[in-house]
Each structure stands twice: as C-alpha cells, then as structure tokens.
MIBAKE-854638 format. One record per residue (C-alpha): x negated, y negated, z negated; residue number from 0; residue in one letter. Coordinates in nm, 4 decimals. Layout:
<atoms>
X Y Z NUM a $
...
</atoms>
This chain:
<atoms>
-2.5181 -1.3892 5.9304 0 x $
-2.8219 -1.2017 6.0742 1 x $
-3.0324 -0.9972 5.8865 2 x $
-3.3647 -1.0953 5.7375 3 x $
-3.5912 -0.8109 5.8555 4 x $
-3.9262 -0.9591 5.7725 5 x $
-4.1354 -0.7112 5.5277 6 x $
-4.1992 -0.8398 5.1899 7 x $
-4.4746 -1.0199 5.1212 8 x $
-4.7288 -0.8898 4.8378 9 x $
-4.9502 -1.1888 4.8536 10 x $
-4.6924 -1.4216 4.6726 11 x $
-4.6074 -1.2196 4.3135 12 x $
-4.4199 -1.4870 4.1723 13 x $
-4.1771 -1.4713 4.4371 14 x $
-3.9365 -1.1503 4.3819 15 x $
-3.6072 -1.1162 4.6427 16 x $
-3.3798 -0.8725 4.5702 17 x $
-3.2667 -0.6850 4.8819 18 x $
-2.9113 -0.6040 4.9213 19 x $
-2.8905 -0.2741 4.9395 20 x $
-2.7431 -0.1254 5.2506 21 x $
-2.3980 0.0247 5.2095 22 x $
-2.2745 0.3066 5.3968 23 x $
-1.9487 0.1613 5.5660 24 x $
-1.7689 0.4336 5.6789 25 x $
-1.5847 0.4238 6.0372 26 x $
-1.2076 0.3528 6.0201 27 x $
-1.0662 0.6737 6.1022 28 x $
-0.6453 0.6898 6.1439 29 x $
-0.5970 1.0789 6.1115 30 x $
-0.7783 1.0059 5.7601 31 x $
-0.5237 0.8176 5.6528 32 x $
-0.2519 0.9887 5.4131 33 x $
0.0846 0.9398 5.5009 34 x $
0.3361 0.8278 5.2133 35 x $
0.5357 1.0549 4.9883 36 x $
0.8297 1.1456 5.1414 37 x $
1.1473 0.9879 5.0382 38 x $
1.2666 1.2643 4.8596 39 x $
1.0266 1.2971 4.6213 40 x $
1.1231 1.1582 4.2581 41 x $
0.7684 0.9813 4.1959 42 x $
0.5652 0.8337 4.4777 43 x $
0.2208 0.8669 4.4160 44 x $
-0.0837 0.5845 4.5658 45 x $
-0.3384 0.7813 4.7957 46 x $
-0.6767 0.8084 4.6929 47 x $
-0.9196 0.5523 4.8699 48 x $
-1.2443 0.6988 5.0769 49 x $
-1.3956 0.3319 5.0501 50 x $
-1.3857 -0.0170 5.1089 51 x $
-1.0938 -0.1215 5.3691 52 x $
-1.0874 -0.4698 5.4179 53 x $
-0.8965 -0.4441 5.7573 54 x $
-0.6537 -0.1650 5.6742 55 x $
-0.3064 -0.2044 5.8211 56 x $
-0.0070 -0.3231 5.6012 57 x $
0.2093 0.0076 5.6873 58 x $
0.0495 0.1809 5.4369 59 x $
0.0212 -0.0478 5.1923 60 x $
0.4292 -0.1338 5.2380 61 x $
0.5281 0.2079 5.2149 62 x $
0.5481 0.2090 4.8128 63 x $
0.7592 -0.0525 4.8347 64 x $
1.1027 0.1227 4.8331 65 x $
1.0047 0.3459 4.6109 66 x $
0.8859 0.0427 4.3483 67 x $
1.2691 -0.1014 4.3685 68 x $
1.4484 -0.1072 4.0363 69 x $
1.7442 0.1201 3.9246 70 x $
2.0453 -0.1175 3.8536 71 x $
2.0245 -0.0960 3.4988 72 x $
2.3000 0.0266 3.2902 73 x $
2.2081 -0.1702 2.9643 74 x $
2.3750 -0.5088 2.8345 75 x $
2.3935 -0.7518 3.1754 76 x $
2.4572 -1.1392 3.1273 77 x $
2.4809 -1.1989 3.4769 78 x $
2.7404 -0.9784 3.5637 79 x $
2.9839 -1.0532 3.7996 80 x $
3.3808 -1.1004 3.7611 81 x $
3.3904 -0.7466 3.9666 82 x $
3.2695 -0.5449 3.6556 83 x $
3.4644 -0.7455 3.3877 84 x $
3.7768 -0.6968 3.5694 85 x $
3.8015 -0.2830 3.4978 86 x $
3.7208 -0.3931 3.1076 87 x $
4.0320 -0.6038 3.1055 88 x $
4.2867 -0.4141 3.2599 89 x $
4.1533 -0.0810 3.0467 90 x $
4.2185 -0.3616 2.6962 91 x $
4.5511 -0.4143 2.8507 92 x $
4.6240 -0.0634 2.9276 93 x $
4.4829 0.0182 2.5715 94 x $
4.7249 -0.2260 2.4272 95 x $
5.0482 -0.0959 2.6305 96 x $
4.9857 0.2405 2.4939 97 x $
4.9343 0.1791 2.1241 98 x $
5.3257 0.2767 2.0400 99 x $
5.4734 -0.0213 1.8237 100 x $
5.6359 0.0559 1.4683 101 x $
6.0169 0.0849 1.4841 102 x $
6.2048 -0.1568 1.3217 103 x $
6.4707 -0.0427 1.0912 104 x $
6.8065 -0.1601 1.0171 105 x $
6.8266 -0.5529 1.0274 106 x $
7.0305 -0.6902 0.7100 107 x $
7.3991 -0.8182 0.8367 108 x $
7.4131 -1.2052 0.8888 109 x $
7.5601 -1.3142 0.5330 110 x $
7.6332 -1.6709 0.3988 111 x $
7.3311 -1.8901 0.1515 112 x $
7.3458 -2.0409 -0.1220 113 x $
7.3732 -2.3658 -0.0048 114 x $
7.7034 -2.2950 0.2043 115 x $
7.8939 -2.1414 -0.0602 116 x $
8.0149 -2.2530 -0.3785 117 x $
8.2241 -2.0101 -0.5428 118 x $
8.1640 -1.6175 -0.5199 119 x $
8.5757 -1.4421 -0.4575 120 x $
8.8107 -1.3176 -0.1968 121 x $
8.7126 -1.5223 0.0615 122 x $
8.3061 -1.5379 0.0553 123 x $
8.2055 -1.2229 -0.1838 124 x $
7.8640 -1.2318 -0.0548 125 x $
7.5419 -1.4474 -0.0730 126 x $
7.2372 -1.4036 0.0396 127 x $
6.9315 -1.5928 -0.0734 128 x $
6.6139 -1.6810 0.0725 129 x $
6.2445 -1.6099 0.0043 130 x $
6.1653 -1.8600 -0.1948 131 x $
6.4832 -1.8295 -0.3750 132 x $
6.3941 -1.4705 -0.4785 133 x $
6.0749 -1.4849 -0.5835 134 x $
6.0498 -1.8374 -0.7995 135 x $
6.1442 -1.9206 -1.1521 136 x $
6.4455 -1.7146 -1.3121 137 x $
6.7802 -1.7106 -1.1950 138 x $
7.0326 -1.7650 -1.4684 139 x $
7.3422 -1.6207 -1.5155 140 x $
7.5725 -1.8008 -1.7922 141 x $
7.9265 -1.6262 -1.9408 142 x $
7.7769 -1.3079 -1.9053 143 x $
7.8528 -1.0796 -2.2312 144 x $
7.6363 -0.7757 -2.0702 145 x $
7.3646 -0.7342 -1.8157 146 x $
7.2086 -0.3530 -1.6303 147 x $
6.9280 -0.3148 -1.4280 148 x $
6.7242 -0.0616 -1.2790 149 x $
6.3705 -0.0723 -1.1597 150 x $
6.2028 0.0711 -0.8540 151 x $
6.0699 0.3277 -1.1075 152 x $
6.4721 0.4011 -1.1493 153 x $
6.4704 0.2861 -1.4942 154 x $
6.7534 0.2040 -1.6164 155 x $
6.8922 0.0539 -1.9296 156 x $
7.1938 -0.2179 -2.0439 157 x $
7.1759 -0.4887 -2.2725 158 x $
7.4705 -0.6847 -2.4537 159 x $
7.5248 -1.0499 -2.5664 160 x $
7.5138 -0.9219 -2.8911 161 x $
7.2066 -0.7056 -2.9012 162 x $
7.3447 -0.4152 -2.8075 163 x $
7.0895 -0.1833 -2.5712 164 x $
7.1180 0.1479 -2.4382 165 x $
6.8644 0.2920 -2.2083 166 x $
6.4669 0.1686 -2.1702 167 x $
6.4073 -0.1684 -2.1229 168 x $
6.1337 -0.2998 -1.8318 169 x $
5.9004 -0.5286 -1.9545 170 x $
5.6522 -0.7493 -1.6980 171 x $
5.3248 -0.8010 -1.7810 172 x $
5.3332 -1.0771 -1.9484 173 x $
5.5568 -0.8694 -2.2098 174 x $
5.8429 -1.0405 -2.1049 175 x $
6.2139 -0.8675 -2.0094 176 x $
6.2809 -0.8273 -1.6401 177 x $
6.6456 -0.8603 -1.7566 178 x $
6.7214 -1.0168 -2.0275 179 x $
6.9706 -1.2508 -2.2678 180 x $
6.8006 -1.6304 -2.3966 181 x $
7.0338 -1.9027 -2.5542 182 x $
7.3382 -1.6797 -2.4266 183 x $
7.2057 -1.6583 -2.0633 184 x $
7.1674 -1.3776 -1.8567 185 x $
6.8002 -1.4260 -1.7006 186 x $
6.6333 -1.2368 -1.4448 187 x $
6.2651 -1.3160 -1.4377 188 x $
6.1704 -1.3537 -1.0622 189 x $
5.8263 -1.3558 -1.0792 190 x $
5.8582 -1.0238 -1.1201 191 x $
6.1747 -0.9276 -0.8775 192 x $
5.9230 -0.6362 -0.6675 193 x $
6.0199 -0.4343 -1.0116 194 x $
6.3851 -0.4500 -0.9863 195 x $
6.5519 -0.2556 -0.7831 196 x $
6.9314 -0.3903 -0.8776 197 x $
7.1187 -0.5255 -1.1454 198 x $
7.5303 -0.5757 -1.2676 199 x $
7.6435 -0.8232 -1.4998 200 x $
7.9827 -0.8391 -1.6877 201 x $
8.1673 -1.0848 -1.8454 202 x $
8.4391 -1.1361 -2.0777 203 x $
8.7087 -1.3237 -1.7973 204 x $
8.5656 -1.6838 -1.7729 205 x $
8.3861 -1.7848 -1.4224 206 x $
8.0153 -1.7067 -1.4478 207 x $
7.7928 -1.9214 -1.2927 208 x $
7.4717 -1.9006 -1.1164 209 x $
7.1745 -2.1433 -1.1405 210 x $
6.8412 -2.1039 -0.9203 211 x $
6.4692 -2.2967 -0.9733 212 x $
6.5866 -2.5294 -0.7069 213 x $
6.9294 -2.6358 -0.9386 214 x $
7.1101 -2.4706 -0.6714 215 x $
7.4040 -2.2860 -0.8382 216 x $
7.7656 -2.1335 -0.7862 217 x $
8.0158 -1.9592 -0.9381 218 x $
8.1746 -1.6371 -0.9731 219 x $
8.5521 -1.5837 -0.9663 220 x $
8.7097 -1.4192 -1.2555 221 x $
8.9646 -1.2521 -1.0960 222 x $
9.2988 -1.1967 -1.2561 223 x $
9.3560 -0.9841 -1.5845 224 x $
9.4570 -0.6704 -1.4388 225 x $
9.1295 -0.7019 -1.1814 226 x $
8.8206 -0.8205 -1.3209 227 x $
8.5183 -0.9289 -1.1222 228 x $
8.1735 -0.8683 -1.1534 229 x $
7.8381 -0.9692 -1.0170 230 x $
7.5984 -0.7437 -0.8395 231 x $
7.2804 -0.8220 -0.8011 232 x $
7.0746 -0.5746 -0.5146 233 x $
6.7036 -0.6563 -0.3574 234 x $
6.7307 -0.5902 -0.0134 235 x $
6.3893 -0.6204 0.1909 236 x $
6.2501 -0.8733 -0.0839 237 x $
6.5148 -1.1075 -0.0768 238 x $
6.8507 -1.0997 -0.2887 239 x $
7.2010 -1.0675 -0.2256 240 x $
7.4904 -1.1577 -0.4871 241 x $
7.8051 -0.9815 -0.4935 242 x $
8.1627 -1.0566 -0.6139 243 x $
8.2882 -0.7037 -0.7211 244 x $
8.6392 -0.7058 -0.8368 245 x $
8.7269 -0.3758 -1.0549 246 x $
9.0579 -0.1557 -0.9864 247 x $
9.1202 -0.1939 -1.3559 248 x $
8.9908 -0.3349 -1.6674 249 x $
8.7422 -0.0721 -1.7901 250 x $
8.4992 -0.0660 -2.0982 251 x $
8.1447 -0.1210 -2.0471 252 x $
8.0474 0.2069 -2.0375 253 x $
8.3261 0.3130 -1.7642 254 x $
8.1803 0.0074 -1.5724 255 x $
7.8172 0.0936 -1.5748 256 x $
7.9258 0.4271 -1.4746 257 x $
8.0966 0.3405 -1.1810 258 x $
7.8565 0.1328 -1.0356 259 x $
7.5580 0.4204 -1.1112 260 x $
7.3775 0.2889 -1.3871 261 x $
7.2743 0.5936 -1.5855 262 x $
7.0974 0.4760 -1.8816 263 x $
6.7367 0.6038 -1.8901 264 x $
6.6102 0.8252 -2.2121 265 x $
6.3945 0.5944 -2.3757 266 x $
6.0858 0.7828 -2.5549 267 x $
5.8967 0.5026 -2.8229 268 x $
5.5377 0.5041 -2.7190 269 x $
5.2410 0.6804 -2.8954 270 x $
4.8951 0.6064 -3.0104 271 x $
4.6612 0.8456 -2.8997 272 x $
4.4873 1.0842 -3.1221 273 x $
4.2838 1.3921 -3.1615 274 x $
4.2982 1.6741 -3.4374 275 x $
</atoms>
C-alpha cells in the first residue's frame, strides 16, 4: 500500500486523520539470534524478543519442542498396556507361592458311622459320627446307672442313676447339665458339645443303647459277667467317636472312673460378693 505523503491540511478543522506513527523495524540480523538451551540443561528457557518478527524462521521456534515433551508419568495409568500388568501378576503369584501354608496335623483314622453299624462289641468297637450328628439335639444313652465327663476346662465330676455326684458339675448357659440323668436316661446336651472334652458311661450288665436327633440309634454289647463293657464317649476335632470298652474285671465305680482318668474335680459352692 503506498504511503500517503500529502501534508495535512489546516483549512478543513473538522477533518482530523490520525497518522500512523512510524515504527522503527529493525533489520533481521542472524548473529542476533540466541541459540537454544543446550540439551543438558534441566529447564529450557524462551529467548527474549528485540521486536516484531513476522518472518522469523521455524528453527528457533521448534527448538523448545523436545524440551516441552512430557515425563511418562508414574501415577495411576488406565491405558496401560498388557506389558506392565504382566510383572504385577507374576510378583501376586510369586507372593502367593511364598506365603508358607499351615501344616495339617494328624488326620483321624477312617472309622465306621452310625448308619453302618448296629451294635457296638468285638467286632465293630468304634463309631464315628458326623457333624451334624455332634452338634444337634442330645444324644441319649438308656441302661446307664452312671455317667463322667470332663470339660475342656478339665472339669471333672460323676453322676449316678440314683443321685449320687462326686466332683463339679458343668452347667451350659442355659443352666442346663452338659451331662446329665432325665427319666433314667443318660443325656448329653449337644448344643453345647465345644465344652466337653470326653465322657464314660456305666451300666449295670443290660445292652445300652444309643439314640441321636435323627432317631438313628445302636447298641452297646454287654459283654459277659467276668468282662463288662462300657461306653466312651471322646470329641475328636468337633465330631464324636463312641467306644465299646470291655473291662479286665468287674470293678466298682470308683476303680472304673479311675482307670479311665476321671479324677473328680474339688467342687468349691459359689460366693456372693461382699465388702467389710
């Protein structure tokens, strides 16, 4: 566009133009130019402009570029690749194979249920029951004349047909007998089983029989006069086992508790409380 040189005219005062004023372009010169921060240097800095540069050359204005780039970020990534979840799932896995497992004790030998024998003796003295068997209702042993037991607090005490108790008895919460006589039954409340630890009951030569919640039952075999048997009742990792125990000789009670360990426990009445 060429420029208007013509002086202003003073004649014409409601006319006014505004005259550009004239701006001191300065001369490209390329040793003026500052070269980029070296690479090495942690924070690039922008030179300085001397003036308007309309035609400058891209070099220089490219040269931040690298330095602008983003650090690969070390935060939470959703996009990652299966390359970085790979080293997460072998380290679980190797995590896993060297958490050392808890060693298994002793597994109970294989014994006969309930529901495959019928009658407790020489040839099947042992019964196992299951779970459910162990832990619901009462189990009821009839022709019993006496009944021991000892908690897992090794409590111990005895109790006869006919009243007769030696030792402490263990009472559940719900102030019944752990181990008990009702109606001339032996009953063991099973609700409570975690308490009991074992228990022996006696009788006076007839068979004794055993009945469970689920009217499963058996027998016992008497044995022969000169060899009595009795039952022995043990909790073995929550379940129970049943055992015919035949005696060298007939004993009294208190020989027989003796033989088989039960101790009776000192029982001390409790006391109320009270200051002086």
């Amino acid at each position: 566009m060429p420029r208007n040189t013509s002086p202003e005219r003073a004649d014409l005062v409601f006319l006014r133009r505004r005259v550009k004023p004239r701006a001191v372009v300065a001369e490209p010169v390329a040793a003026s130019a500052v070269p980029p921060a070296p690479a090495a240097a942690p924070a690039p800095s922008v030179p300085a402009s001397t003036g308007l540069d309309l035609g400058g050359s891209r070099s220089a204005a490219a040269a931040p570029a690298p330095a602008s780039r983003p650090a690969p970020s070390v935060g939470l990534d959703l996009g990652g690749g299966s390359g970085a979840a790979a080293p997460t799932a072998s380290s679980a896995s190797s995590s896993a194979a060297s958490v050392p497992t808890r060693p298994r004790g002793p597994q109970p030998f294989p014994a006969p249920t309930a529901h495959d024998v019928r009658e407790l003796g020489p040839d099947d003295p042992v019964l196992r029951l299951d779970t459910r068997q162990s832990a619901i209702g009462s189990l009821i042993v009839s022709g019993a004349t006496a009944a021991a037991w000892e908690s897992t607090d090794l409590v111990t005490g005895s109790l006869t047909l006919d009243g007769a108790a030696q030792g402490t008895p263990v009472v559940t919460p719900g102030n019944r007998p752990l181990v008990g006589f009702d109606e001339g039954d032996a009953i063991v409340a099973l609700r409570h089983v975690r308490s009991l630890r074992r228990a022996l009951f006696v009788g006076s030569g007839a068979p004794l029989g055993v009945q469970l919640f689920d009217d499963e039952s058996f027998t016992v075999h008497p044995g022969d006069p000169a060899h009595p048997v009795v039952l022995s009742l043990l909790r073995i990792d929550g379940v129970l086992e049943l055992r015919a125990e035949p005696l060298e000789e007939p004993l009294p009670l208190e020989a027989v508790l003796r033989q088989f360990g039960f101790v009776p426990t000192t029982s001390v009445a409790p006391r109320r409380s009270r200051t002086i």
